[in-house]
N, C-alpha and C positions, 0 to 999 in steps of 0.2 A: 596660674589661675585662669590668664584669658585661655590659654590650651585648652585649658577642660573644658571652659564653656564654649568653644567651638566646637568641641566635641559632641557637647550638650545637643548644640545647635543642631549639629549635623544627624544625630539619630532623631532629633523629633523631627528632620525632613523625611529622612528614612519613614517614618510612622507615617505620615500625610501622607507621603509616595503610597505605601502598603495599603493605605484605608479607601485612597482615591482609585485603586486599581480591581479592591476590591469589590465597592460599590459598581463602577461599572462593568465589571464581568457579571454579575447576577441578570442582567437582563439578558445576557447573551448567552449564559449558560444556559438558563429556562427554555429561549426560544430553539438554541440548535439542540440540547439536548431534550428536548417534547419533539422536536422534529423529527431526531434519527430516529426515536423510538417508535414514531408513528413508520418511517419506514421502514426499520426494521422491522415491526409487526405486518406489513404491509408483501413483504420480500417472504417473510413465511409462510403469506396464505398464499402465493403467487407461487412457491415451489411446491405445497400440496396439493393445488390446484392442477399444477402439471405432472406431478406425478399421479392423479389420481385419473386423466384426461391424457394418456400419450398422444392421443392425434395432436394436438396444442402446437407440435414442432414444428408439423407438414406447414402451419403458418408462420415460423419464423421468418423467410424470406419477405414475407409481406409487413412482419412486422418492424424490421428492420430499412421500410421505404416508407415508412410510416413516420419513425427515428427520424431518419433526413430530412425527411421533408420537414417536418415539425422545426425542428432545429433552423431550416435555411430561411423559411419561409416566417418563425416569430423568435426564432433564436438570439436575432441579433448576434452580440460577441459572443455568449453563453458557451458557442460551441467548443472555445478553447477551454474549456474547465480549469480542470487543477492546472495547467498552465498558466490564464487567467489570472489565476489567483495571486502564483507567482510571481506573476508580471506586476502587478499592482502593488504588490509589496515590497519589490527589489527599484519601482519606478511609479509612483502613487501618480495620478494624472487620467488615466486609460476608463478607469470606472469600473465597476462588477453589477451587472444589471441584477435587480431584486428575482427577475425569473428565473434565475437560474438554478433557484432551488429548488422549487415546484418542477420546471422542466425536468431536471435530473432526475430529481425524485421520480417522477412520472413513467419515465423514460428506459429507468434501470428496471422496474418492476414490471414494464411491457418486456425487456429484453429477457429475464429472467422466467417471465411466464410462459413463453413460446421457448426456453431451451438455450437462451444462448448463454455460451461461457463467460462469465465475467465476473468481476466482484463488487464489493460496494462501500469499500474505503474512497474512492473519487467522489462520490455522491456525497458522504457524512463531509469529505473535504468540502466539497464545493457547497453544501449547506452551512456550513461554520461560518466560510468564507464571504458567501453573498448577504447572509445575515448580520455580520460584523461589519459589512461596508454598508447596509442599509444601517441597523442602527449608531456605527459613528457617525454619520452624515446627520443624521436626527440629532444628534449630541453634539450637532461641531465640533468634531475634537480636528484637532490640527493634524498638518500632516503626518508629524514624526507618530503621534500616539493613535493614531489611522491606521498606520502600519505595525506597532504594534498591538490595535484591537485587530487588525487583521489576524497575525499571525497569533494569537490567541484562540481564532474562530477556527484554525485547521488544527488546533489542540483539540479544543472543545468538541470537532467533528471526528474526529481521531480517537482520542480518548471514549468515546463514549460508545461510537460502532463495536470499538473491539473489548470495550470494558479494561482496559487497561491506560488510567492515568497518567502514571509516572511516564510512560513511554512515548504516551500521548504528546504531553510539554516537550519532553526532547527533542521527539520526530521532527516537530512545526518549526524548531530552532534550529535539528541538524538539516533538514531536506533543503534549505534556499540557498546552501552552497554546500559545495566538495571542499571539503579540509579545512572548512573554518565554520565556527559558531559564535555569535554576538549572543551575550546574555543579558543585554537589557530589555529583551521580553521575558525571562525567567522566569520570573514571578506571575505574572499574569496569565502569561502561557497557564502554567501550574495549575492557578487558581481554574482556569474556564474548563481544564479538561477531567479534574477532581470533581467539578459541580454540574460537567453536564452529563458525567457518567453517572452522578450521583439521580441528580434529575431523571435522565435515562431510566436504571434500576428502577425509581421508585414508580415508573409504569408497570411494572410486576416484567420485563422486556428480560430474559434472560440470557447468557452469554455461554457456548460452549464452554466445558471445563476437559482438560488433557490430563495424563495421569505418564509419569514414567516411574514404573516398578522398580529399575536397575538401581543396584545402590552401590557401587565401586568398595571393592576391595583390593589394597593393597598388599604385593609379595613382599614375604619377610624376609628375602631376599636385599632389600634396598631399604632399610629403616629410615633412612635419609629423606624418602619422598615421598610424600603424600600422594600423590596422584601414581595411574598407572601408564608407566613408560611406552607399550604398546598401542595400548587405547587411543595415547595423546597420539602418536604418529598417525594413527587411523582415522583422527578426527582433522588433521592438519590437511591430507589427503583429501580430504569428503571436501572442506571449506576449498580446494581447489577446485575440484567438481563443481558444488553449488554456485563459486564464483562467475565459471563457465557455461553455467544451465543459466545465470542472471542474465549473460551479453547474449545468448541466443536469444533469451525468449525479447529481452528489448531489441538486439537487431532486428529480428524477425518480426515483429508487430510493426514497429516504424517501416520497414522496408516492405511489407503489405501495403499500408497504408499512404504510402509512395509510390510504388509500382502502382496499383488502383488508381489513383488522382491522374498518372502520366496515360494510361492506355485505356480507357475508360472514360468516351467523353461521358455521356451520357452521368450524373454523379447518381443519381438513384436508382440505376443498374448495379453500383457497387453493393451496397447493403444484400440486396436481392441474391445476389451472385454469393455475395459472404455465405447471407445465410444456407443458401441452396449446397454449399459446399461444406457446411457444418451438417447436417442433415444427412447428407449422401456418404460424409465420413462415418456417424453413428452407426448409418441402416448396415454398411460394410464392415466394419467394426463388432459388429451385433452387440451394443453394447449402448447406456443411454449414460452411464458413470462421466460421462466427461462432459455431459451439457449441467446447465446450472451453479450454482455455488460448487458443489462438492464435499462442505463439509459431512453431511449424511447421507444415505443413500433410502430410499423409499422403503424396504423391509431390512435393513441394516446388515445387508451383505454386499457383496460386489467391491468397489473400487473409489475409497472416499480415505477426507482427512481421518476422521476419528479412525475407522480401519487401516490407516498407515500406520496406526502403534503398536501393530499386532501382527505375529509372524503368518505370513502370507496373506496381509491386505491390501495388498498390489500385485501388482505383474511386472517383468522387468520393465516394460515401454511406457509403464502407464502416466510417468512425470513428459515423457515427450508426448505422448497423446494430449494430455490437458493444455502444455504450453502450445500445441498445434492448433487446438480448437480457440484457447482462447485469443491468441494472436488475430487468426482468422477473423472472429467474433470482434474483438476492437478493432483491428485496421479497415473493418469493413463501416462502422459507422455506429456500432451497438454501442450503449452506453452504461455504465457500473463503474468498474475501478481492477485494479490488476493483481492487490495485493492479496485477496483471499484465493484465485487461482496460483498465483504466487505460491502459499501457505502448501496449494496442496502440489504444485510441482515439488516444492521443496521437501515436504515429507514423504512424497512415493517415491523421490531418488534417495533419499535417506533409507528408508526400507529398503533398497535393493539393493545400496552400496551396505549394509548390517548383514544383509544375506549371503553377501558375496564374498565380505569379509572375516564372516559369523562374530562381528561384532553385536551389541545388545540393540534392536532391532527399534523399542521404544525409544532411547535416548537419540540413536542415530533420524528418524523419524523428526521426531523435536528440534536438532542440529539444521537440521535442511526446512524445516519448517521455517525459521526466523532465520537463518543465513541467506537462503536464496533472494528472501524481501530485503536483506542487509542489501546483496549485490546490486539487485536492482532500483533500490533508491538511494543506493551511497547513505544510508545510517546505519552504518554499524552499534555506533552507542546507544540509539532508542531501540534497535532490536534485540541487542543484549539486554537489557532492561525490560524489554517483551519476554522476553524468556523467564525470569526470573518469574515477573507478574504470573505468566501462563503456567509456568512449568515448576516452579520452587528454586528458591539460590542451590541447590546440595550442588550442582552441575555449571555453576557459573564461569569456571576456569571454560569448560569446555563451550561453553556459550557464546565466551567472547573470542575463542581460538577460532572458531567456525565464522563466524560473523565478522572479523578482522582479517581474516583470508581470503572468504569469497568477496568483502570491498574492494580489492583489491586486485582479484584475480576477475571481476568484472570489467574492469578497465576503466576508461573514461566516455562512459556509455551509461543507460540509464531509464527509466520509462516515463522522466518529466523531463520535456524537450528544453524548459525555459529554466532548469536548474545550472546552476552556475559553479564554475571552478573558483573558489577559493584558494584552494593551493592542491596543486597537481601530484597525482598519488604516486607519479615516477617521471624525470623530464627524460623521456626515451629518444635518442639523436637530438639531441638539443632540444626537442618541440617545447617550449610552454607553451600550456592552455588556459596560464591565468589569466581571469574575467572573461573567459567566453561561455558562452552557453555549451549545453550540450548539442540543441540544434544548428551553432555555429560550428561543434566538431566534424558532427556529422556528412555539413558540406565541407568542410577541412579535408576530411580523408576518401573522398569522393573524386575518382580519379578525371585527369583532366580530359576534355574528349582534343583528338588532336585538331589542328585546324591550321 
């Protein structure tokens, strides 16, 4: 009898928990999701605007000493963004300044109006983020429940950019370490990033939809398997590719952004320089497909996501062109997020590796679309889950095959510096790299100079 009524006891904690978490997620949902939506509507008139205005680029070098300076000059910390955010939540103490919404906000939509490469998942992160820290601090919540309204607010910013919830809560739980997820933000996570996508929507704020035609058919050869034996090796392959298109495009952005700071006193020549070198790539290139988001193209030809699902909607180079520009474009100081250039590195190498392979051209597309962001942010289980949301479960085998190879074959590398090893993906010559960061690997494998 006493059993059961502890039992008792213990789900009507459970209820309190659930009711307490979900009352205050509703203010936080409203605020970051009315936010993204405003810039996401904001990011759309900012790419017709430049696609209807080409001259707009010839200003990005200016636009981007504009960025710096803003940032050095009232930025305060703001400028570590989704690192920032990280940090506060793996080490509450540091603060998340309230401008860092507005800032980004602001910041991304000047970047994207003059032409530079970048995305706008860092942005909805750091609005989640700066949001959740102002209103727990109004709400004294303690430190532990701080951290978790924190990591709720990169749900919240996450889920509702991309329209995709479920993937949303995972993300904010898998990204604050390599190999390990605590679930006692589960729940809340959940709730903030279902109700600010929800909120989101109901600004009329719509979200690309992707479509794969391919429908797998099994030889009757093999009754024994469901799936196709060839295919699967083709996709095994590809997830080693996109693992290895993840560590370029993070070496390379970091290591811009390093090299610039070391040779380069002057800090607001760097911007200027970026941009003057994204510019002078396009005019050379004869092509404008790589500056902007990329998911569409201004008369819907050319070199974009949605045209990666379709046979000959890229060219073979056109996943290293984007990762070129956008690298350039973040290590120089421009500001958005990595993960929608990401999206579309990952589905023009997908298209090319379907061409090369005469694999199905859509699916592969969709594989390198969510694997490459797998690699690059070490979550494979929230981009499998992305897949699903985006693309339908029929392909899920093959979603998580992709997405669990390129984590892997990305290494211990990554495009948030202050993300942390949980448990290390292989202990190669003895190294562990548990509880270090990635910007601690970083100087780890950075050779020593002699002396």
């Amino acid at each position: 009898m006493i059993k059961k009524a502890g039992q008792v006891f213990e789900q009507f904690h459970i209820l309190k928990y659930t009711a307490k978490w979900l009352l205050l997620i509703i203010p936080l949902a409203i605020v970051a999701g009315s936010l993204v939506a405003f810039f996401l509507f904001l990011l759309e008139k900012a790419t017709v605007t430049r696609w209807n205005n080409e001259w707009l680029i010839y200003l990005l070098p200016l636009a981007g000493v504009l960025i710096v300076a803003l940032y050095k000059f009232r930025g305060k910390n703001a400028e570590a963004g989704n690192n920032l955010v990280m940090d506060e939540i793996h080490k509450p103490g540091g603060g998340i300044p309230a401008r860092m919404a507005p800032l980004v906000l602001i910041t991304t939509v000047v970047t994207h109006l003059f032409g530079g490469s970048a995305g706008r998942e860092g942005t909805a992160i750091q609005i989640g983020g700066s949001m959740a820290h102002l209103i727990g601090k109004k709400l004294k919540l303690d430190s532990n429940d701080l951290r978790i309204f924190l990591i709720s607010g990169v749900a919240a910013g996450f889920g509702a950019v991309f329209g995709t919830p479920v993937a949303g809560a995972i993300f904010a739980l898998e990204v604050l370490a390599i190999g390990r997820i605590k679930y006692d933000a589960l729940l809340p996570a959940f709730f903030a990033s279902v109700m600010a996508n929800i909120v989101c929507s109901a600004y009329g704020v719509g979200h690309t939809h992707y479509y794969i035609n391919f429908h797998q058919t099994v030889e009757a050869s093999a009754p024994f398997l469901n799936f196709n034996v060839k295919l699967l090796v083709s996709v095994i392959v590809a997830g080693m590719l996109f693992g290895l298109a993840s560590y370029m495009f993070s070496e390379l952005s970091h290591g811009i952004k390093a090299i610039s700071n070391k040779l380069i006193k002057r800090k607001l020549l760097i911007p200027f320089i970026g941009g003057s070198v994204v510019v002078l790539l396009s005019i050379v290139l004869g092509t404008k497909d790589y500056l902007g988001l990329g998911v569409n193209s201004p008369d819907g030809t050319g070199v974009s996501i949605v045209n990666s699902f379709k046979d000959g909607g890229a060219d073979y180079f056109s996943w290293f062109w984007k990762l070129l520009f956008t690298a350039i474009t973040l290590g120089a100081g421009f500001k958005g997020g990595e993960v929608t250039p990401l999206f579309f590195i990952g589905a023009t190498l997908g298209n090319t590796l379907a061409i090369i392979s005469g694999n199905p051209v859509d699916l592969f597309a969709a594989l390198g679309f969510i694997a490459v962001f797998a690699g690059a942010t070490n979550t494979p289980l929230a981009c499998t889950i992305m897949g699903v949301e985006l693309f339908g479960g029929e392909h899920l085998i093959y979603y998580a095959i992709a997405c669990f190879v390129a984590y892997y074959f990305s290494g211990h590398s990554g495009i948030y510096s202050s993300q942390r090893i949980g448990g290390s993906k292989v202990n190669f010559n003895s190294q562990n790299y548990n509880n270090t960061t990635l910007k601690d690997i970083r100087k780890m494998k950075k050779p020593n100079k002699p002396g």
